[in-house]
C-alpha positions as CSV (number, residue, x, y, z in Angstrom):
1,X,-14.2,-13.7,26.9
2,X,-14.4,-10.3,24.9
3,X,-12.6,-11.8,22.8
4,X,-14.8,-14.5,22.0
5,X,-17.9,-12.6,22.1
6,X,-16.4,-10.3,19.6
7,X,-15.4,-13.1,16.9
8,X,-16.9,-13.4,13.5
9,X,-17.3,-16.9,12.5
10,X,-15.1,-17.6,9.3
11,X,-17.9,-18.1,6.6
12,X,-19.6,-14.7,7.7
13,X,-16.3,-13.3,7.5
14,X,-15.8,-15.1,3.9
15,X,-19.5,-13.4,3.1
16,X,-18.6,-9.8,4.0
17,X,-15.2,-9.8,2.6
18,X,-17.0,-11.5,-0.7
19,X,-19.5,-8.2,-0.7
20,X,-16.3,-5.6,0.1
21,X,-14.7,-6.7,-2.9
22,X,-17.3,-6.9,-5.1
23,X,-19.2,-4.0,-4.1
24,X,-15.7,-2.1,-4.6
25,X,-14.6,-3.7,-7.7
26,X,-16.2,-0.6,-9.8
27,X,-13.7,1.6,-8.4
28,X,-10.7,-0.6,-7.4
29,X,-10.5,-2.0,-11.1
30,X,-10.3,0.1,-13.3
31,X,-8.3,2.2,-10.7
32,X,-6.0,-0.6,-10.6
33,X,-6.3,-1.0,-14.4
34,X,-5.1,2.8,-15.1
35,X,-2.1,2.1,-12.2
36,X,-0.7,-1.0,-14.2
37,X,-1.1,1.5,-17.6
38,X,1.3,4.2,-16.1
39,X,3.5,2.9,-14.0
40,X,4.2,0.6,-17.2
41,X,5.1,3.5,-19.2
42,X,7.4,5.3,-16.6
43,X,11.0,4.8,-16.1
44,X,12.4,5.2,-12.2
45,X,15.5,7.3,-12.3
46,X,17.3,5.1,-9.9
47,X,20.6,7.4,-9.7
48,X,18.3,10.5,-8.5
49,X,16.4,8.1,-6.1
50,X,20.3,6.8,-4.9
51,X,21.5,10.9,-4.5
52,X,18.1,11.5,-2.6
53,X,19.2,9.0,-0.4
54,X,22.5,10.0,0.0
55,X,21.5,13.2,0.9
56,X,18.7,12.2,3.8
57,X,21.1,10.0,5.4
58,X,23.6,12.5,5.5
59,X,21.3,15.0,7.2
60,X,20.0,12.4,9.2
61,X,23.8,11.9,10.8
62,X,24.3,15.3,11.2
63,X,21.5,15.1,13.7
64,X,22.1,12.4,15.7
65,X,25.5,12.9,15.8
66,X,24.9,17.1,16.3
């Protein structure tokens, strides 16, 4: 019963999410925008991400294992 007392009908839920994302499109876009700029111009070092790895599931044995 809580439950159902507590449920949003779906076209007020469609109506509040509509005024979330519009209301927060000033800040998510061009925050978004300047994401997709960087992340564009950086290159993952994927053999220091693979050693980092390595190395935390090393340490991670050592514990479990004592």
């Amino acid at each position: 019963m809580a439950a159902q007392i507590a449920e949003v009908p779906g076209p007020t839920m469609a109506a509040l999410k509509r005024i979330y994302v519009t209301g927060a499109a000033a800040v998510t876009r061009p925050a978004l925008a300047a994401e997709q700029a960087i992340a564009g111009t950086h290159q993952t070092d994927t053999d220091e991400l693979a050693a980092r790895y390595a190395e935390i599931s090393e340490r991670n044995r050592r514990q479990i294992h004592g």
